[in-house]
N, C-alpha and C positions, 0 to 999 in steps of 0.2 A: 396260277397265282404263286407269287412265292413265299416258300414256307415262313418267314421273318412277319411280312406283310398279312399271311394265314393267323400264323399265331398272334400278331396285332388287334386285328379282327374278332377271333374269337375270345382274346381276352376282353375289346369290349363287350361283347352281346354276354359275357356273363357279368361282366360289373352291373349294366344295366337289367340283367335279371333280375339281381341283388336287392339294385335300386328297389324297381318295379315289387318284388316280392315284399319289401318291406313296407312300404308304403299301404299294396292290398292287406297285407298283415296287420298293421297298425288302423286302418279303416275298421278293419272285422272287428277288432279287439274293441272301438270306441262304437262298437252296434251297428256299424253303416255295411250292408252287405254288397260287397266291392270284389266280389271273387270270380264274377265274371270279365273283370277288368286287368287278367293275368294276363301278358303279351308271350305268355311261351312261348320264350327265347330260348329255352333247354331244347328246343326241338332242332332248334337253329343251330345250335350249339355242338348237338350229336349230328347233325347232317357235315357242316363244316371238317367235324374231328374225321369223321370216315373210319370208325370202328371197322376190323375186320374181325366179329365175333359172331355166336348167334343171336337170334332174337333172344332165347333167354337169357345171354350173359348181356345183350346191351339191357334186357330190362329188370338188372343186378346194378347196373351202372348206371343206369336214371335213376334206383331208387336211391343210392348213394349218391349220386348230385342234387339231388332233393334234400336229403339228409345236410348234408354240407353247404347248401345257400340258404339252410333256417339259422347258420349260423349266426346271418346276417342281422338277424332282430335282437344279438348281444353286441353289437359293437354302432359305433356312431357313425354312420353313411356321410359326414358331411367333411371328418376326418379322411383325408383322402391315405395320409399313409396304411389306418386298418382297414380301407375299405379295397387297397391294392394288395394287401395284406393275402385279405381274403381272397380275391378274386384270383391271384396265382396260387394260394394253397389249393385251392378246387380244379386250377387247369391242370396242376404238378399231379394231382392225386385221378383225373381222370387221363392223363396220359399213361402214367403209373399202370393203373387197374386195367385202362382199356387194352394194354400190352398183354396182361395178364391173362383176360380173358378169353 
């Protein structure tokens, strides 16, 4: 695949994480227990990137991708500029880390 096309790609499955996360987030919050209804795309997400780290630095780096798509329940999902926003500040910053680690 090519990298242009890659990175396409995995910036949707994290928009639609976002989505998805805010949504079951907003369910919990009005009582409806909607948490088995996560489509763990983060998983999709770290298989596509291809971290070359260990298990415990990739599981450094989910918990900071977790950390940073709860963003997602301060800003308005239907605003597509904060919701693009978002979604490359999370790939910027696990490209970032995932070098790092």
């Amino acid at each position: 695949m090519k990298p242009s096309k890659k990175k396409k790609l995995i910036l949707s499955l994290i928009k639609d994480d976002l989505i998805n996360s805010k949504l079951v987030n907003g369910l919990n919050n009005f009582g409806v227990l909607a948490e088995n209804y996560y489509l763990h795309l983060s998983e999709t997400v770290f298989e596509f990137m291809d971290f070359k780290c260990t298990t415990t630095q990739k599981e450094k780096l989910f918990g900071r991708y977790i950390r940073l798509t709860e963003k997602a329940k301060d800003i308005d999902i239907s605003s597509k500029k904060s919701l693009d926003k978002l979604t490359l500040e999370i790939y910027e910053e696990l490209c970032i880390r995932g070098k790092k680690e």
